[in-house]
N, CA, C and O atoms as a GROMACS GRO file, in nm:
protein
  356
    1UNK      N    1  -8.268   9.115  -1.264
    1UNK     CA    2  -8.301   9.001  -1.180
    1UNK      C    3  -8.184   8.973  -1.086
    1UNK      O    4  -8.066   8.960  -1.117
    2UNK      N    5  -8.241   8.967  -0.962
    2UNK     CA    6  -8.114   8.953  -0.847
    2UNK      C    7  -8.104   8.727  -0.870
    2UNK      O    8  -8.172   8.642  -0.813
    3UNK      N    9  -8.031   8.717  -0.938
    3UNK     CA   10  -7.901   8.551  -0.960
    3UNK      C   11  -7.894   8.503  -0.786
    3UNK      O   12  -7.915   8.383  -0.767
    4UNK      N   13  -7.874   8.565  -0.695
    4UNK     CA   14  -7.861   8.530  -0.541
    4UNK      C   15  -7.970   8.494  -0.505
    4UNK      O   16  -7.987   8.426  -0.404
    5UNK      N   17  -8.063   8.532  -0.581
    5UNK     CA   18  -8.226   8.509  -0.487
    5UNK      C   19  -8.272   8.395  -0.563
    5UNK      O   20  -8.328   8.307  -0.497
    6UNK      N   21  -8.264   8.381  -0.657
    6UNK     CA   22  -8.266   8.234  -0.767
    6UNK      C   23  -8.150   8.111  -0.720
    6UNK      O   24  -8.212   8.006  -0.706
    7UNK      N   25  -8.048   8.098  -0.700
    7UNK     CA   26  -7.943   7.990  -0.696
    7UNK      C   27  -7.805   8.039  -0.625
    7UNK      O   28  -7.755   8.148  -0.654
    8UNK      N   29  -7.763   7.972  -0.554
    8UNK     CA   30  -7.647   7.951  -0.513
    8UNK      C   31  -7.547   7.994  -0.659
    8UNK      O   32  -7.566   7.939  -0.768
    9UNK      N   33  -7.435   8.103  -0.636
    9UNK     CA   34  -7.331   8.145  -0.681
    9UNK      C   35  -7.212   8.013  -0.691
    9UNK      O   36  -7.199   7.931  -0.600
   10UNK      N   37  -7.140   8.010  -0.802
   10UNK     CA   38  -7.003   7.892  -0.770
   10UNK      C   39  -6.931   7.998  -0.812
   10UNK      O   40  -6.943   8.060  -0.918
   11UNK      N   41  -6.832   8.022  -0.697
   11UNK     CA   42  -6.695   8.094  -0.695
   11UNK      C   43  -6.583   7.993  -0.780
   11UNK      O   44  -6.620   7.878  -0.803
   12UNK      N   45  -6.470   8.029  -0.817
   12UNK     CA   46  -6.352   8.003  -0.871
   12UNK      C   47  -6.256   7.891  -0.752
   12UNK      O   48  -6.300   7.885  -0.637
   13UNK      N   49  -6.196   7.853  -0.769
   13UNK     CA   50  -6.123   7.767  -0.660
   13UNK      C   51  -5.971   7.868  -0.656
   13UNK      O   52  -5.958   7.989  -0.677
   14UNK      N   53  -5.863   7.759  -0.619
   14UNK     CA   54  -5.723   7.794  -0.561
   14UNK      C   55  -5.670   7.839  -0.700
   14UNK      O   56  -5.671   7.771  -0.803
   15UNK      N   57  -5.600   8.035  -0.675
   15UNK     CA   58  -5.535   8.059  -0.770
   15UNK      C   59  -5.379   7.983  -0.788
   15UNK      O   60  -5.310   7.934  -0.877
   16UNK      N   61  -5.375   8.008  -0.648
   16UNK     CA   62  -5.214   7.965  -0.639
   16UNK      C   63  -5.177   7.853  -0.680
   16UNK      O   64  -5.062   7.839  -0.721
   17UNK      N   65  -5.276   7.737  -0.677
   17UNK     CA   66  -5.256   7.580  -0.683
   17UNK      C   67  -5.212   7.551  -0.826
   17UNK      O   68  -5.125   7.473  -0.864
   18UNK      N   69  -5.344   7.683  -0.946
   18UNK     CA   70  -5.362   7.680  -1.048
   18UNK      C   71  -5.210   7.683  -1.090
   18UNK      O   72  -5.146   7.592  -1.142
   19UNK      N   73  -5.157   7.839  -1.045
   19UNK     CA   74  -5.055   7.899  -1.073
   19UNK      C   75  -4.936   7.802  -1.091
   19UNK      O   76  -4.866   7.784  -1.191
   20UNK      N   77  -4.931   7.745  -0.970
   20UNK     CA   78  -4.804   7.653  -0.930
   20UNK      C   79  -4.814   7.542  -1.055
   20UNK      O   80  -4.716   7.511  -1.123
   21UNK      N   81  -4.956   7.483  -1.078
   21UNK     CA   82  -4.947   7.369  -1.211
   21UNK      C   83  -4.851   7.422  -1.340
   21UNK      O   84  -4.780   7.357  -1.417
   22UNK      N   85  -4.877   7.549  -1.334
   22UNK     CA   86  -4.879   7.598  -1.479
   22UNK      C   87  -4.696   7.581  -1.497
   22UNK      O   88  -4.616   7.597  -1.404
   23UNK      N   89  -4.665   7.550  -1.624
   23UNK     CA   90  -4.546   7.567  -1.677
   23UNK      C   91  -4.444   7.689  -1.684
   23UNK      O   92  -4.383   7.690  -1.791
   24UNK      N   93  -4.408   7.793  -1.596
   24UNK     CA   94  -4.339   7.878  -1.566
   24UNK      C   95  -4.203   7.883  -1.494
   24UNK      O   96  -4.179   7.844  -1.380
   25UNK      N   97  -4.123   7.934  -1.580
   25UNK     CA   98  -4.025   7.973  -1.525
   25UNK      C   99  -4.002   8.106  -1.464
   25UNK      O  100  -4.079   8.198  -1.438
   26UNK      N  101  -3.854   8.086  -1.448
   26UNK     CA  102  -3.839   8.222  -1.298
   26UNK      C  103  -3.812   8.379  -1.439
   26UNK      O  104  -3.845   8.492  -1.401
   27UNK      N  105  -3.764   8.366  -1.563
   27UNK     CA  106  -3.826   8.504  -1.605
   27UNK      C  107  -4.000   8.544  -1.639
   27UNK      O  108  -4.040   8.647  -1.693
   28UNK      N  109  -4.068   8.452  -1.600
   28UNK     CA  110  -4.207   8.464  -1.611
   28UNK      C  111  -4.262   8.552  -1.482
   28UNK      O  112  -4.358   8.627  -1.464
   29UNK      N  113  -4.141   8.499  -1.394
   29UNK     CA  114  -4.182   8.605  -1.238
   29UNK      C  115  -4.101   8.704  -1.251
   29UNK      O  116  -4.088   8.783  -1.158
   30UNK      N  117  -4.034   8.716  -1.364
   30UNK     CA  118  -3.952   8.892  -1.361
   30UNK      C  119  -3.850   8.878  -1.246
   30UNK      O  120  -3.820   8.978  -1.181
   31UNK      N  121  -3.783   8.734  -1.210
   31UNK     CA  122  -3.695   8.715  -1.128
   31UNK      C  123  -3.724   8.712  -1.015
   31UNK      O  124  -3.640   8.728  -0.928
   32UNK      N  125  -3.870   8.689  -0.986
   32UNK     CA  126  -3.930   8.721  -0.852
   32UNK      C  127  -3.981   8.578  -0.797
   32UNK      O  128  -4.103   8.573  -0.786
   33UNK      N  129  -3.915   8.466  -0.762
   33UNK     CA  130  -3.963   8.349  -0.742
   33UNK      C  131  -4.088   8.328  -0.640
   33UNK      O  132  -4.056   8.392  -0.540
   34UNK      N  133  -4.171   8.290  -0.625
   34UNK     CA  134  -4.319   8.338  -0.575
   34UNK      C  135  -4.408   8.375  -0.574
   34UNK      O  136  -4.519   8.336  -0.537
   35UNK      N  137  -4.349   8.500  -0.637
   35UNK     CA  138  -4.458   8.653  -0.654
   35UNK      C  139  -4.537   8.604  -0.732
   35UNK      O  140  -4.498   8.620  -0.848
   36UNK      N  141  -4.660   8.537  -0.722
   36UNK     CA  142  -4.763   8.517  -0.840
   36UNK      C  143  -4.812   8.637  -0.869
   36UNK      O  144  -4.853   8.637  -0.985
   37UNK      N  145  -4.829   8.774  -0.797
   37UNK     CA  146  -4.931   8.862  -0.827
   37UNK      C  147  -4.847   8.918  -0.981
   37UNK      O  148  -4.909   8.942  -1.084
   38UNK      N  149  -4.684   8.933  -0.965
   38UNK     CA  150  -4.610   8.970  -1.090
   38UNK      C  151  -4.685   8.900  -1.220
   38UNK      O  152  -4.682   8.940  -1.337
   39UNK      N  153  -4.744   8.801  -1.174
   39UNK     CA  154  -4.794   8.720  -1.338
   39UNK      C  155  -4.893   8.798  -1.400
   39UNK      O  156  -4.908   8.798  -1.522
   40UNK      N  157  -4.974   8.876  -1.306
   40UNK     CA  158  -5.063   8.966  -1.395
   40UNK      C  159  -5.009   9.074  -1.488
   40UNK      O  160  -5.082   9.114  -1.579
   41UNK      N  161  -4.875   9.130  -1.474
   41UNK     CA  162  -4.829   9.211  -1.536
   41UNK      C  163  -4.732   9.098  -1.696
   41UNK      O  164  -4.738   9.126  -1.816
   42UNK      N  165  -4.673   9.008  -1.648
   42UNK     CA  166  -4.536   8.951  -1.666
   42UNK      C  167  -4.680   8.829  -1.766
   42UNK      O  168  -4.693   8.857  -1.885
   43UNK      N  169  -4.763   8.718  -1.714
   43UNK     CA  170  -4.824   8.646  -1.802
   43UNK      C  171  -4.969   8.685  -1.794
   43UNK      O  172  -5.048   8.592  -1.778
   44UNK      N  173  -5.004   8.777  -1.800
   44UNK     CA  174  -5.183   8.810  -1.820
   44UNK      C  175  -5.230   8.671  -1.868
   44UNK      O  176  -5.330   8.630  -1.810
   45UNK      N  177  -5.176   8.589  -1.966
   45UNK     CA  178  -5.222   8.493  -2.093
   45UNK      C  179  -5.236   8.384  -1.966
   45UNK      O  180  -5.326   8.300  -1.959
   46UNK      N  181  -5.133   8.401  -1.871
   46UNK     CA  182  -5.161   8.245  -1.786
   46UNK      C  183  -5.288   8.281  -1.684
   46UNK      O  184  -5.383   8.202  -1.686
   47UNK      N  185  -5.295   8.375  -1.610
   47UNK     CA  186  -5.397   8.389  -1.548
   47UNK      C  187  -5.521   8.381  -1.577
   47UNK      O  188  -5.613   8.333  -1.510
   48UNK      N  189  -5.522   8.460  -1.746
   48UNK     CA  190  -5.627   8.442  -1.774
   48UNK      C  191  -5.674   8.335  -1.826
   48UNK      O  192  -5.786   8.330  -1.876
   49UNK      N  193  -5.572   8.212  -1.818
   49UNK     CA  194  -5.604   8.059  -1.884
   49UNK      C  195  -5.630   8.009  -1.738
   49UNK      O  196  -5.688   7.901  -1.741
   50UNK      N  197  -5.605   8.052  -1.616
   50UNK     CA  198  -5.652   8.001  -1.504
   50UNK      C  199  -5.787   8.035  -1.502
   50UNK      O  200  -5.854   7.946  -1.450
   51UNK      N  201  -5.848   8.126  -1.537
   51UNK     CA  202  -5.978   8.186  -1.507
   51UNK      C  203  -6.083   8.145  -1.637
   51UNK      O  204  -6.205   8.157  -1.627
   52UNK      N  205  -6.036   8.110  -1.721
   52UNK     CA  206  -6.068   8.060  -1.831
   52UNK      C  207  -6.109   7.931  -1.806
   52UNK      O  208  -6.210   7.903  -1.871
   53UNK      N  209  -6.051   7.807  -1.708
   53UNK     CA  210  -6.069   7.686  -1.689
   53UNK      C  211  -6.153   7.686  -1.603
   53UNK      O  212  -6.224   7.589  -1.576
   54UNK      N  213  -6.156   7.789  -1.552
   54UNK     CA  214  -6.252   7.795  -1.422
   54UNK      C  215  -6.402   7.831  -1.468
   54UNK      O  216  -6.498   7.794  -1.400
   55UNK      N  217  -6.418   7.907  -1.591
   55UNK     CA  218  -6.518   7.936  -1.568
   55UNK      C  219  -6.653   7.810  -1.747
   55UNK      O  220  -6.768   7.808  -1.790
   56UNK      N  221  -6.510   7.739  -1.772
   56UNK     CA  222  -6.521   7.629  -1.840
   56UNK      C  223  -6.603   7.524  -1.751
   56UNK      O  224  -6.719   7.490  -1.775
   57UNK      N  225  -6.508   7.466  -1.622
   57UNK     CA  226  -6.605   7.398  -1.564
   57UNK      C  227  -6.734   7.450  -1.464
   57UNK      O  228  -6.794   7.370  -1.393
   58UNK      N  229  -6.766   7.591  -1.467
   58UNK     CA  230  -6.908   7.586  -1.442
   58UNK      C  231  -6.920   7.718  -1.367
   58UNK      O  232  -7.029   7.774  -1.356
   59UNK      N  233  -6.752   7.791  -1.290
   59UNK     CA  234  -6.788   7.878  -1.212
   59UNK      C  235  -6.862   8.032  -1.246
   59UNK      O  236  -6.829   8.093  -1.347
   60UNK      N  237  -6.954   8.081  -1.161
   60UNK     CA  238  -6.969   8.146  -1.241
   60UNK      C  239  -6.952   8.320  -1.192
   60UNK      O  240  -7.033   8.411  -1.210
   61UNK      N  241  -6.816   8.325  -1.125
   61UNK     CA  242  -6.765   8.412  -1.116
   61UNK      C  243  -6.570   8.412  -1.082
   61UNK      O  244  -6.550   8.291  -1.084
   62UNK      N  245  -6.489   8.450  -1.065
   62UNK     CA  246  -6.360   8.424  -1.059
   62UNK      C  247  -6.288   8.569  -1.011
   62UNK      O  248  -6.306   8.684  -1.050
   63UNK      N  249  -6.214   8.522  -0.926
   63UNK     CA  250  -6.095   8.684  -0.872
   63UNK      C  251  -5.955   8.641  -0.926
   63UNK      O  252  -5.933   8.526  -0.964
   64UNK      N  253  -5.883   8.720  -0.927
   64UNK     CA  254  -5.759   8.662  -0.952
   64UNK      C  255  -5.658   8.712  -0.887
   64UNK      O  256  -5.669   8.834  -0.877
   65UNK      N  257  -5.576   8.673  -0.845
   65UNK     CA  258  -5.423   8.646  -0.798
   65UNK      C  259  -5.365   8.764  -0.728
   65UNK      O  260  -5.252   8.797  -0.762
   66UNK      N  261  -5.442   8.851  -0.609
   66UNK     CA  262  -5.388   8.940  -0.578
   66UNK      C  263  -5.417   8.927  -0.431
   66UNK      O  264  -5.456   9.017  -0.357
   67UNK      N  265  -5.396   8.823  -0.404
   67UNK     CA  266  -5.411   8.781  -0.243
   67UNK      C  267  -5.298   8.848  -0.154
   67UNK      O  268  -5.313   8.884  -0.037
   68UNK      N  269  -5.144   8.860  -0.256
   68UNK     CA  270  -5.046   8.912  -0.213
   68UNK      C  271  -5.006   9.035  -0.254
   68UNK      O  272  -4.887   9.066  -0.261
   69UNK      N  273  -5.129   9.134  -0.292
   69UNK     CA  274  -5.040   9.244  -0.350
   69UNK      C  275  -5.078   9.366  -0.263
   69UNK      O  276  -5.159   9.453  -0.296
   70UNK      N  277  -5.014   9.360  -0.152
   70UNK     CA  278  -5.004   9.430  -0.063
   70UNK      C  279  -4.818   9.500  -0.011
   70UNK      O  280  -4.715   9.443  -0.046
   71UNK      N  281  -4.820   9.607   0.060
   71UNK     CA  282  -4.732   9.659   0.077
   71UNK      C  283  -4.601   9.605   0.127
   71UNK      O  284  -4.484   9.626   0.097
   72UNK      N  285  -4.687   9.498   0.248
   72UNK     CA  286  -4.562   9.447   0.360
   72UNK      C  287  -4.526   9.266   0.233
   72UNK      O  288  -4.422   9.200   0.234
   73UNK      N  289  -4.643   9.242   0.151
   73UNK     CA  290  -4.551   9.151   0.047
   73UNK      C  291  -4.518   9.168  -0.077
   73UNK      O  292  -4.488   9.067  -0.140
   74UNK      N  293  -4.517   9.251  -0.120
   74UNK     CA  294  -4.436   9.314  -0.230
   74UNK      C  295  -4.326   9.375  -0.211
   74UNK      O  296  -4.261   9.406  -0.311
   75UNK      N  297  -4.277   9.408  -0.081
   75UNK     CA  298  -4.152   9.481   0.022
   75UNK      C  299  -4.066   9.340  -0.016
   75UNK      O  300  -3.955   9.339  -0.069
   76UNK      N  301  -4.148   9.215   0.028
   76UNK     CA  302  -4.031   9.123   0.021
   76UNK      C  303  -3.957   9.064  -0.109
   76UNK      O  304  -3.876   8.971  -0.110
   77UNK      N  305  -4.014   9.156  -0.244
   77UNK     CA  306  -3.975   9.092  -0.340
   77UNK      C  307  -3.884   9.252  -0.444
   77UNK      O  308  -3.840   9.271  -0.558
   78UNK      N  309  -3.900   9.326  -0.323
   78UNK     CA  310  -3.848   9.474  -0.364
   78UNK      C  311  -3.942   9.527  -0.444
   78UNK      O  312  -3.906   9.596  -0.540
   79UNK      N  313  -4.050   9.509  -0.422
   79UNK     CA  314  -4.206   9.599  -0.585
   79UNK      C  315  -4.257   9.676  -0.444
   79UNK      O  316  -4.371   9.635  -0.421
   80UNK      N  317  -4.213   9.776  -0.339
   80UNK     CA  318  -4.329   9.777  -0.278
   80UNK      C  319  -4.434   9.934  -0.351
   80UNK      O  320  -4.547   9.981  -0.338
   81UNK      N  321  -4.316   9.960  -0.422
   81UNK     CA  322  -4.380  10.080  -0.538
   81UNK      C  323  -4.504  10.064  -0.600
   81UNK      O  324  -4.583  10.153  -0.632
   82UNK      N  325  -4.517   9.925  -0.616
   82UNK     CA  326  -4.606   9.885  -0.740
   82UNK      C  327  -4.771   9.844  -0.684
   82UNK      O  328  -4.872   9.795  -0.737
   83UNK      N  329  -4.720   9.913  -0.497
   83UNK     CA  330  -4.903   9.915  -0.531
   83UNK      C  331  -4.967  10.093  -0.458
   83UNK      O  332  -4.892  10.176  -0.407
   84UNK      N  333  -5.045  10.102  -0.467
   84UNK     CA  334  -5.137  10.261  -0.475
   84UNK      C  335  -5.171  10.216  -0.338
   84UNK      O  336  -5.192  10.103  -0.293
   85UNK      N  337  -5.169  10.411  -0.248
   85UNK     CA  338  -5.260  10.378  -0.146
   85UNK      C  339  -5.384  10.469  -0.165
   85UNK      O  340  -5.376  10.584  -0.208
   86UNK      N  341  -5.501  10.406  -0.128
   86UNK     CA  342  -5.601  10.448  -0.140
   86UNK      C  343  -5.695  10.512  -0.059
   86UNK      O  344  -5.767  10.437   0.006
   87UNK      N  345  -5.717  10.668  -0.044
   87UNK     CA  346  -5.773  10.718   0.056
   87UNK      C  347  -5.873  10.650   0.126
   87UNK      O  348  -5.946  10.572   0.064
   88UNK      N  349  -5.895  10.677   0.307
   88UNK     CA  350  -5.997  10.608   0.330
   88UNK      C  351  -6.162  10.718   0.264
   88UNK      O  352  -6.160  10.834   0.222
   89UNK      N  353  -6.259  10.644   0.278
   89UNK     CA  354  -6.393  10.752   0.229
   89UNK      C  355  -6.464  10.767   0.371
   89UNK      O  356  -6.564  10.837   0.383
   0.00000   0.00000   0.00000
């Protein structure tokens, strides 16, 4: 059953906003002050308590925290290793 043709989808809200609430310090960013995308490696447990709240109050789908994990911003935190390039098809 196509869910789109029945009802309007509720997406997840602001990761970052989430992020910023949460109780973390700077070895939680692996010394990387900013870098939320590091939390997927460094706190899986917090992200996934961001996505967890989210899908508590009703959403019923969620992305997470990789708005910045790209080449030219991971350069600025010295990770630019840490992402893959992916052929075009």
């Amino acid at each position: 059953m196509d869910v789109l043709a029945d009802r309007i989808l509720v997406a997840d809200g602001a990761m970052g906003t989430m992020l910023q609430a949460a109780d973390l310090t700077l070895d939680d960013f692996d010394g990387r002050e900013g870098c939320n995308e590091i939390l997927n490696v460094t706190r899986p447990d917090v992200v996934r308590g961001v996505h967890d709240a989210y899908l508590a109050a009703g959403a019923d789908c969620v992305e997470t925290n990789t708005f910045g994990a790209n080449l030219a911003n991971l350069a600025e935190y010295d990770i630019p290793h840490r992402t893959v390039s992916c052929p075009r098809v």
